[in-house]
C-alpha positions as a Python dict, from the first residue, in 0.01 Angstrom:
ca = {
    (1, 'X'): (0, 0, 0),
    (2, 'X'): (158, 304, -96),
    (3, 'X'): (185, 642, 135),
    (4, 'X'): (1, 973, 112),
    (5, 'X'): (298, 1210, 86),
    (6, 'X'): (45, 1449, 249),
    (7, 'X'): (1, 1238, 551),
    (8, 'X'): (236, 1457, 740),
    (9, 'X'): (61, 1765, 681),
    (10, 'X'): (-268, 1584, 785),
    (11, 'X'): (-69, 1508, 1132),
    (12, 'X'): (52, 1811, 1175),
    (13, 'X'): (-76, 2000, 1479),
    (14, 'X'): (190, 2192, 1657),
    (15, 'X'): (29, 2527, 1543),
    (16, 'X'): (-282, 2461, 1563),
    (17, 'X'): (-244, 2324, 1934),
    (18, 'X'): (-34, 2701, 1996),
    (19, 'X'): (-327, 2905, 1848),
    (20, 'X'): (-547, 2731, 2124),
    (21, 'X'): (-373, 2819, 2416),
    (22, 'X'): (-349, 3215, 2239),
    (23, 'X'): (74, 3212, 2255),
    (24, 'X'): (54, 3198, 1892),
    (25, 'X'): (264, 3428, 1800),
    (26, 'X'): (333, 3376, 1388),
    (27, 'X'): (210, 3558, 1066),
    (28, 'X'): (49, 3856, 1286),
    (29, 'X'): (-83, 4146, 1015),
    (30, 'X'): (103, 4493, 1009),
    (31, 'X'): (-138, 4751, 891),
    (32, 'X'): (112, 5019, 835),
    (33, 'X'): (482, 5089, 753),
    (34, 'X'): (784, 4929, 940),
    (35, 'X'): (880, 5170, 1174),
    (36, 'X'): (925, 5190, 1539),
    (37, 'X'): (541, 5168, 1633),
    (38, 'X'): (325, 5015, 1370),
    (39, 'X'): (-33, 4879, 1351),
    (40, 'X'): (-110, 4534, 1416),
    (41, 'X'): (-423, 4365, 1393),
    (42, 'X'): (-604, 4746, 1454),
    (43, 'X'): (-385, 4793, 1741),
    (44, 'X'): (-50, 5040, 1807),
    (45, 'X'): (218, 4828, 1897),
    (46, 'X'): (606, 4927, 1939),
    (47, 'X'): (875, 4718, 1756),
    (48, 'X'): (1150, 4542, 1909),
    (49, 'X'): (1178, 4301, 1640),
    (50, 'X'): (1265, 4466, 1321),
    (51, 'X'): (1535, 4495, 1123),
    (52, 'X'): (1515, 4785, 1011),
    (53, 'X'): (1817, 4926, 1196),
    (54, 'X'): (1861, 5278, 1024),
    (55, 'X'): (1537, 5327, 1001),
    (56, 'X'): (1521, 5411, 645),
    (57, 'X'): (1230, 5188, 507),
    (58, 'X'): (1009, 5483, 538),
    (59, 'X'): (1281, 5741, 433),
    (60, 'X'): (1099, 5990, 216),
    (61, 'X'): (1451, 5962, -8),
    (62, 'X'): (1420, 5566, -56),
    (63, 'X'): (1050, 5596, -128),
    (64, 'X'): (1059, 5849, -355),
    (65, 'X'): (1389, 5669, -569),
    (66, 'X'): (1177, 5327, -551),
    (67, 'X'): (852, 5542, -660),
    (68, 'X'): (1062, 5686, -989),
    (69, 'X'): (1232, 5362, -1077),
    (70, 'X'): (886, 5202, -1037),
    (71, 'X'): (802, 5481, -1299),
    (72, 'X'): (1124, 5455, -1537),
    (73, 'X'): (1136, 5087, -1555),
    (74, 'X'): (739, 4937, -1444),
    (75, 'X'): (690, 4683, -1203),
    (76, 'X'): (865, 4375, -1315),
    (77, 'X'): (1168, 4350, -1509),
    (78, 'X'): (979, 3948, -1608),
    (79, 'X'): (1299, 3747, -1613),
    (80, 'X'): (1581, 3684, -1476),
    (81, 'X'): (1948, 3829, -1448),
    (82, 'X'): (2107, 3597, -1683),
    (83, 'X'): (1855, 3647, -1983),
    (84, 'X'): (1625, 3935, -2014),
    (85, 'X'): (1593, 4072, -1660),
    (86, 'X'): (1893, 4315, -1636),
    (87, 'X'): (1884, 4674, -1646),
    (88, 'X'): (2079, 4983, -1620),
    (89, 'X'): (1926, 5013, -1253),
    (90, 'X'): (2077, 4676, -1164),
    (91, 'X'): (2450, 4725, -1266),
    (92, 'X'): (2440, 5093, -1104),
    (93, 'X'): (2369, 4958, -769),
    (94, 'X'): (2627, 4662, -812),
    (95, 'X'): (2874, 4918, -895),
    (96, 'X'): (2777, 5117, -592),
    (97, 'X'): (2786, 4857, -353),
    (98, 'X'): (3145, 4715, -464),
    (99, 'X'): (3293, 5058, -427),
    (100, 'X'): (3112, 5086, -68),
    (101, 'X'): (3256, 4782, 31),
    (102, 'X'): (3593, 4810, -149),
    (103, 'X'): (3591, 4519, -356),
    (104, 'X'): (3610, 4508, -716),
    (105, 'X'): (3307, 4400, -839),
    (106, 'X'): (2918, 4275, -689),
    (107, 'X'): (2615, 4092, -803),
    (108, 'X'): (2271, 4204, -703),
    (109, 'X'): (2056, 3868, -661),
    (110, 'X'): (1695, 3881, -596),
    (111, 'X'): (1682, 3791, -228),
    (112, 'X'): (1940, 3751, 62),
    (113, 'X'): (1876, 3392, 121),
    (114, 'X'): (1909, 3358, -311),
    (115, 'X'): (2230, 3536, -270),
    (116, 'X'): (2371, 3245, -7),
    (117, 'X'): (2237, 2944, -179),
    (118, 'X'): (2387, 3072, -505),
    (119, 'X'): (2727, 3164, -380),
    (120, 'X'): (2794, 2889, -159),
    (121, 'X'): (2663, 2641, -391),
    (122, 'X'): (2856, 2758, -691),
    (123, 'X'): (3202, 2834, -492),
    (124, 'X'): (3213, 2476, -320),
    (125, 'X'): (3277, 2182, -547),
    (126, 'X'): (3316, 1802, -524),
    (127, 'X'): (3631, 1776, -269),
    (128, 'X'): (3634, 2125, -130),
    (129, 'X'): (3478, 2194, 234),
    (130, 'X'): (3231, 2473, 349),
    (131, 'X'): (3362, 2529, 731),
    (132, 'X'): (3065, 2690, 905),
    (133, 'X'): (2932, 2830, 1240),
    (134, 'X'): (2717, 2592, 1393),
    (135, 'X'): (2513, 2916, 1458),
    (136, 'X'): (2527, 3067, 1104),
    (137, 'X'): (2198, 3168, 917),
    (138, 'X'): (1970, 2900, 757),
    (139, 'X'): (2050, 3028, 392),
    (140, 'X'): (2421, 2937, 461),
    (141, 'X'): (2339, 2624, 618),
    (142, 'X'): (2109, 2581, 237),
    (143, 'X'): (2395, 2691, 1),
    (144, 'X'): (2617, 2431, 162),
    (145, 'X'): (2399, 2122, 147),
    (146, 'X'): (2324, 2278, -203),
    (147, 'X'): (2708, 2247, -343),
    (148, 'X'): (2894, 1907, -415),
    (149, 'X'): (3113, 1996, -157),
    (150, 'X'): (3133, 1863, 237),
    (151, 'X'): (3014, 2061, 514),
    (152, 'X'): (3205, 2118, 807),
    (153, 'X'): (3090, 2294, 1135),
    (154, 'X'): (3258, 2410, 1445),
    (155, 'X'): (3150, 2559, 1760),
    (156, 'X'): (2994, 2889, 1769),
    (157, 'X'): (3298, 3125, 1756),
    (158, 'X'): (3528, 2854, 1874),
    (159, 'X'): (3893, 2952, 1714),
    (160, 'X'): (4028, 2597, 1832),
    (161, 'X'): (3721, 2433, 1684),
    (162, 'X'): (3770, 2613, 1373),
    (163, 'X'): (4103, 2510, 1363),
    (164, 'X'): (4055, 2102, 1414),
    (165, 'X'): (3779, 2134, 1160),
    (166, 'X'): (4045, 2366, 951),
    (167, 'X'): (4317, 2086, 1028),
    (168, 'X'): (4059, 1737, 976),
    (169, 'X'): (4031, 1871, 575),
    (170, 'X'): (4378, 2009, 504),
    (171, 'X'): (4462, 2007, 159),
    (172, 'X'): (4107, 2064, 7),
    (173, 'X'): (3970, 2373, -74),
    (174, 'X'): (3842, 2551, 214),
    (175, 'X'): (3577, 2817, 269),
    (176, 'X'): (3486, 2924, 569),
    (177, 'X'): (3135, 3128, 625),
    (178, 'X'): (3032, 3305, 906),
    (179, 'X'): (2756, 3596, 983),
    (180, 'X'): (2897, 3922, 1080),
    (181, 'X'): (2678, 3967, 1318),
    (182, 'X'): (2509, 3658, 1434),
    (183, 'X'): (2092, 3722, 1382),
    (184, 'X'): (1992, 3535, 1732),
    (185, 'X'): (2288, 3587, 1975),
    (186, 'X'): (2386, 3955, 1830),
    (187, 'X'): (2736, 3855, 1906),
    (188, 'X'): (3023, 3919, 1654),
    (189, 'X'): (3251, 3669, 1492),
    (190, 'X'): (3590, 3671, 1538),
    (191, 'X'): (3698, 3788, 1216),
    (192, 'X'): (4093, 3856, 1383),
    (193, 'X'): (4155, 3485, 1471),
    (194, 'X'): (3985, 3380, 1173),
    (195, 'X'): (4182, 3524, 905),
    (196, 'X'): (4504, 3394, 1105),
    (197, 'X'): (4375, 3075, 1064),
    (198, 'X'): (4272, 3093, 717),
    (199, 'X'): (4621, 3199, 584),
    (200, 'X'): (4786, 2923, 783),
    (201, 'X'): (4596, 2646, 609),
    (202, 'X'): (4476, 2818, 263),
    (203, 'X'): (4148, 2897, 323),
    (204, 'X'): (3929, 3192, 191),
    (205, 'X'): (3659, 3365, 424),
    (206, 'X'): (3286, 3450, 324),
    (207, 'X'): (3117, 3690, 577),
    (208, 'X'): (2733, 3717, 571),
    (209, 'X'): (2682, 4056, 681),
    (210, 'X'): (2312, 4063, 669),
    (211, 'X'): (2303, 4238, 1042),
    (212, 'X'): (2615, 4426, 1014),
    (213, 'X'): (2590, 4574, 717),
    (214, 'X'): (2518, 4955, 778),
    (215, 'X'): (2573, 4890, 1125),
    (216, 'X'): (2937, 4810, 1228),
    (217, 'X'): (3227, 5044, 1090),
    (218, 'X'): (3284, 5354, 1074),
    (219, 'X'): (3121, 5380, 753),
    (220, 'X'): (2910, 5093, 780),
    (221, 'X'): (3070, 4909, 567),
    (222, 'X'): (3041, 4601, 866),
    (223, 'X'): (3222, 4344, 1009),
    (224, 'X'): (3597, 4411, 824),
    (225, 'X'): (3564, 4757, 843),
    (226, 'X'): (3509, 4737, 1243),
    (227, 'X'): (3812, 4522, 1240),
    (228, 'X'): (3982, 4710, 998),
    (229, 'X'): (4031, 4374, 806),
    (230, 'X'): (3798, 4487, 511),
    (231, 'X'): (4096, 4333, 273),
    (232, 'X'): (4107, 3978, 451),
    (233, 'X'): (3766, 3925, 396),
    (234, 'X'): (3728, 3739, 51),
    (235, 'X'): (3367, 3710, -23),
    (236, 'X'): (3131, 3946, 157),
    (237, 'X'): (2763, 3885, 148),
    (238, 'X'): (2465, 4154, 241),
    (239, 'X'): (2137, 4168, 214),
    (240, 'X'): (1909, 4454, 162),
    (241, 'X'): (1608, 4371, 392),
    (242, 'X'): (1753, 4546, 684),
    (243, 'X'): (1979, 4844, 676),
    (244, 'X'): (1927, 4899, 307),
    (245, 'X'): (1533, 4915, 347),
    (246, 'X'): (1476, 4665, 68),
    (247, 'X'): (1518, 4320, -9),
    (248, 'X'): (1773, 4147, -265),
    (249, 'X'): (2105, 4090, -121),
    (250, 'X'): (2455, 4163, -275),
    (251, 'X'): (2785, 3947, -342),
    (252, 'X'): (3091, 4139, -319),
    (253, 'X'): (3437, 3985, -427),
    (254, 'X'): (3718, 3993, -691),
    (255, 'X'): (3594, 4059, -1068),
    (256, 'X'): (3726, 3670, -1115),
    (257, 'X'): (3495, 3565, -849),
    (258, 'X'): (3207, 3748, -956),
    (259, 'X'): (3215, 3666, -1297),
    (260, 'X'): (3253, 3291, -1209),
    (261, 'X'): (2936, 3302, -961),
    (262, 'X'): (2704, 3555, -1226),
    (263, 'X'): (2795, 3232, -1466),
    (264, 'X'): (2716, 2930, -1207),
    (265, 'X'): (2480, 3016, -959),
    (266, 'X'): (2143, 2868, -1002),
    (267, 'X'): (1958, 3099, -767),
    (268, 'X'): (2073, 3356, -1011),
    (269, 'X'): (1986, 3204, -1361),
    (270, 'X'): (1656, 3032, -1268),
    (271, 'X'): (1510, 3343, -1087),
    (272, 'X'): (1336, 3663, -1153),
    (273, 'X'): (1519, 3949, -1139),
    (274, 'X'): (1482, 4185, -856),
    (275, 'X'): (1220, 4469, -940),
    (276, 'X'): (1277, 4807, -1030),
    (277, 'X'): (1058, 4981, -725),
    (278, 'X'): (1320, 4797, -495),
    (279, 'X'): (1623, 4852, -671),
    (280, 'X'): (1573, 5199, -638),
    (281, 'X'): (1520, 5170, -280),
    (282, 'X'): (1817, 5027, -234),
    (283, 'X'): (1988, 5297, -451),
    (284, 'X'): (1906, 5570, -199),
    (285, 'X'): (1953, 5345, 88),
    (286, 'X'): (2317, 5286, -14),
    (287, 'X'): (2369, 5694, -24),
    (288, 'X'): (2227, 5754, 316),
    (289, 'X'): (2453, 5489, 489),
    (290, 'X'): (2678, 5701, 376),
    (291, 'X'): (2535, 6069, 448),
    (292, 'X'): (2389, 5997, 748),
    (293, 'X'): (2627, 5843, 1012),
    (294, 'X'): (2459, 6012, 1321),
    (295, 'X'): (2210, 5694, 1265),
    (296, 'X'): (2484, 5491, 1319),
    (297, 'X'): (2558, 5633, 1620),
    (298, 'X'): (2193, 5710, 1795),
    (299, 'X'): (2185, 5329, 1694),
    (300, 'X'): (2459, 5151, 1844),
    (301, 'X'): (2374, 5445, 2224),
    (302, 'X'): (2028, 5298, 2181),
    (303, 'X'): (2165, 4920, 2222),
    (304, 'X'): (2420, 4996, 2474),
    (305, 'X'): (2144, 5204, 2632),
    (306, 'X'): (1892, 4930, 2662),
    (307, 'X'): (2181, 4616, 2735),
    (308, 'X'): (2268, 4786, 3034),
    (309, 'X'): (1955, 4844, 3159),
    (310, 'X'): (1817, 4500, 3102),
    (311, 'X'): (2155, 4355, 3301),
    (312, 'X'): (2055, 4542, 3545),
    (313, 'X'): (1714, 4449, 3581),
    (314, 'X'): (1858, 4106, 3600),
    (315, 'X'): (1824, 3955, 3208),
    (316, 'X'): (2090, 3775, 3067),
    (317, 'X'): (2126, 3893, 2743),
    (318, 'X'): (2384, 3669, 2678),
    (319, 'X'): (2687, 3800, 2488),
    (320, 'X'): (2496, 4104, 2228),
    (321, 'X'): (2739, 4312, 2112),
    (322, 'X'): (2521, 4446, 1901),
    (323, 'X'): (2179, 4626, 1878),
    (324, 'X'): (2048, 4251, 1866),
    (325, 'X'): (1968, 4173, 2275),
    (326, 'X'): (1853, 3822, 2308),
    (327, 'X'): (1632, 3772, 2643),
    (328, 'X'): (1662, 3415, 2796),
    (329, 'X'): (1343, 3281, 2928),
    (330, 'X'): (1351, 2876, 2929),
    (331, 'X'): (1133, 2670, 2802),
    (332, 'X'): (938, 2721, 2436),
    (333, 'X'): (608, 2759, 2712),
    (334, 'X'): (763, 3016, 2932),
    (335, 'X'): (875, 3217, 2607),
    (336, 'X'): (520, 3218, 2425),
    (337, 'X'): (336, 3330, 2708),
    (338, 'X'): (618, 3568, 2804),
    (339, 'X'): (556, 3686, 2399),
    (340, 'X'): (188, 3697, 2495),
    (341, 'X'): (195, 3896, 2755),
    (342, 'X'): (434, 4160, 2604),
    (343, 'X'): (193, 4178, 2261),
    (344, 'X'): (-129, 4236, 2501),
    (345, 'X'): (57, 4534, 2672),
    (346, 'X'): (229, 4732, 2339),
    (347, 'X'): (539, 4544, 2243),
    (348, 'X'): (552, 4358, 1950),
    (349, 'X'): (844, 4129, 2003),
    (350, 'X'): (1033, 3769, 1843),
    (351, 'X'): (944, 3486, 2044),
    (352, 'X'): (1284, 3212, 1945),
    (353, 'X'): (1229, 2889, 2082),
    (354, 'X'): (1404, 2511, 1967),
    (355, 'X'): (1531, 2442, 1692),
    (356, 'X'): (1661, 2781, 1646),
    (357, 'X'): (1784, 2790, 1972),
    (358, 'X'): (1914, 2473, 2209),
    (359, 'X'): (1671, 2304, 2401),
    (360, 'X'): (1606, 2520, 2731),
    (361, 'X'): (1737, 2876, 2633),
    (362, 'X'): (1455, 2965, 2441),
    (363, 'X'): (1469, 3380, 2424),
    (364, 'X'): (1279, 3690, 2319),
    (365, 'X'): (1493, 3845, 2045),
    (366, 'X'): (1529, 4269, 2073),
    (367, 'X'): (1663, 4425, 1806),
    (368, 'X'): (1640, 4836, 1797),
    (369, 'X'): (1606, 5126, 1547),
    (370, 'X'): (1811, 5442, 1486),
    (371, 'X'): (1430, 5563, 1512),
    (372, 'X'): (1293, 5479, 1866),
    (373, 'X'): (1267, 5767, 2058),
    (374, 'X'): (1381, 5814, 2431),
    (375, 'X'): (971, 5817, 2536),
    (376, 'X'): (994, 5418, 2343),
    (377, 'X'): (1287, 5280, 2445),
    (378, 'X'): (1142, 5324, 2818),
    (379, 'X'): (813, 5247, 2746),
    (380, 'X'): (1011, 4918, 2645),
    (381, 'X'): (1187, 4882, 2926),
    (382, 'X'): (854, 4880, 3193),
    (383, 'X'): (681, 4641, 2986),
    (384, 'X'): (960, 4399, 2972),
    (385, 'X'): (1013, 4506, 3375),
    (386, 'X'): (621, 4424, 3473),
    (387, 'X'): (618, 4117, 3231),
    (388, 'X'): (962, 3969, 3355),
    (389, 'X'): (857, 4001, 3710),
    (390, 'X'): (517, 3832, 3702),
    (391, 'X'): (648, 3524, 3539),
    (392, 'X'): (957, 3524, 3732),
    (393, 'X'): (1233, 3596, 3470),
    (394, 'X'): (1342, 3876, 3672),
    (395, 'X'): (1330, 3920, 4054),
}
């Protein structure tokens, strides 16, 4: 007797079972723009969970370029890159981009997770290793099961893990990926030791700086830059979902790299090219990264700002360097109804709970704006106080 290949979906009741206790806390309706308050199912809520770290998604500059490209070019560009679906628009932003992050050339791919799967998958061939974070994002995680290479992974920002993985696959071609910023934890990688350990045993390094882009630098330009390692960094990824108030993400490398992935990648060849309306967005974004460091700055006060008062309410917000904070709660339980009771009180907030995080440390995810105002950031800070204390996260 053969099996229904729907049978799982059939049996599958994990959400359902959430939505009847009311902790569930998925695919909630914005009403209005991302900002720092937005409404949510007809009520004012204010964000701790975007990305949108510079605030720009509702810059009247990055509306108004995405409004005239919209204009110039129409919605849809109706193929992809590699046939009919690049435009002028496209290779201006590329160009932008590579000179903002000092490399020779970029590619602009439809979508950050398109950008991971198509790199990774296309740089790593049969015998060649992809030696990974075991806390890197999902889309790098995808790109490496998608090459003919092996995956390797070592402990999260564990240099003498890194280096027995490094040491196990010695002689093949080596990449090793990391996020700039790590999206859950907030923490930084350890680009220093890293690049020591890359030229000892040949490898090349791919950062994914997805939440550090815009953010770390002096410029922005994200995790080299804060190191001032921009040069050891080999291939640098970046999406524009976050700081760039868009979505599409960018590979940055040499013009032999480039060229190689542009020919190879499949995310790239068998996908629609990004549209006009948010190539333009991205256009302005790029300039105001630039123009407008004091975001930068209110930015990274805000998250110092709001890690030290959290310590000292008693949170352990683990080891955020970043204007990520992760909360710990416990249990997936404990963190729903913590989420919950947050929502029903003004914040909307990320409830993380297994697999994304170990079994146990389940947290509410913070992440801040360049935007939220002094009146916000403590209106943030009683909610989390009243809800910490009355399920005894906090004393």
């Amino acid at each position: 007797m053969s099996i229904d290949v729907f049978e799982k979906c059939f049996s599958f009741h994990v959400a359902d079972d959430l939505k009847q206790t009311g902790f569930y806390p998925y695919f909630h309706r914005v009403e209005s723009e991302q900002g720092p308050e937005v409404i949510v199912d007809g009520r004012k809520k204010i964000v701790v969970c975007s990305n949108n770290y510079l605030g720009l998604a509702s810059h009247p500059k990055v509306i108004e370029s995405s409004v005239i490209a919209a204009k110039k070019y129409g919605t849809s560009c109706t193929g992809s890159r590699f046939l009919n679906g690049t435009n002028d628009l496209h290779e201006k932003v590329e160009k932008k981009f590579a000179r903002f992050v000092g490399k020779e050339e970029a590619i602009l791919f439809t979508t950050g997770h398109h950008s991971n799967l198509g790199a990774i998958s296309s740089l790593v061939g049969k015998g060649e290793v992809v030696v990974a974070d075991r806390l890197d994002h999902a889309s790098i995680i995808d790109g490496s099961r998608l090459s003919f290479g092996e995956m390797a992974r070592f402990k999260h920002n564990d240099m003498a893990d890194l280096e027995r993985q490094l040491s196990n696959h010695q002689g093949k071609g080596l990449l090793i990926v990391v996020d700039g910023i790590f999206s859950m934890e907030g923490d930084i990688t350890n680009l220093p030791e890293i690049s020591k350990l890359a030229k000892k045993y040949g490898a090349r390094i791919f950062v994914d700086e997805a939440h550090s882009l815009g953010v770390l630098g002096k410029n922005g330009m994200g995790t080299g830059e804060h190191f001032n390692m921009q040069d050891d960094v080999d291939v640098i990824m970046a999406t524009a979902s976050k700081s760039l108030a868009s979505i599409g993400g960018f590979i940055a490398s040499s013009s032999r790299v480039i060229n190689y992935i542009k020919h190879n990648a499949r995310s790239m060849i068998f996908t629609a090219s990004l549209p006009p309306a948010c190539v333009g967005a991205i256009d302005a974004a790029l300039d105001l990264v630039v123009a407008e460091p004091d975001r930068r700055t209110k930015l990274m006060n805000t998250a110092k700002k709001m890690k030290e008062e959290f310590k000292s309410m008693g949170y352990n917000v683990n080891n955020s360097q970043s204007s990520i904070i992760p909360l710990t709660v416990g249990n997936d339980l404990a963190v729903f109804k913590m989420w919950r009771m947050l929502f029903d009180e003004g914040i909307f907030a990320s409830p993380v709970v297994t697999p994304a995080v170990p079994e146990g440390q389940a947290i509410i995810r913070t992440s801040y704006m360049a935007t939220h105002t002094e009146d916000h950031l403590n209106f943030i800070l009683d909610k989390f106080k009243k809800v910490g204390k009355h399920l005894g996260v906090i004393a």
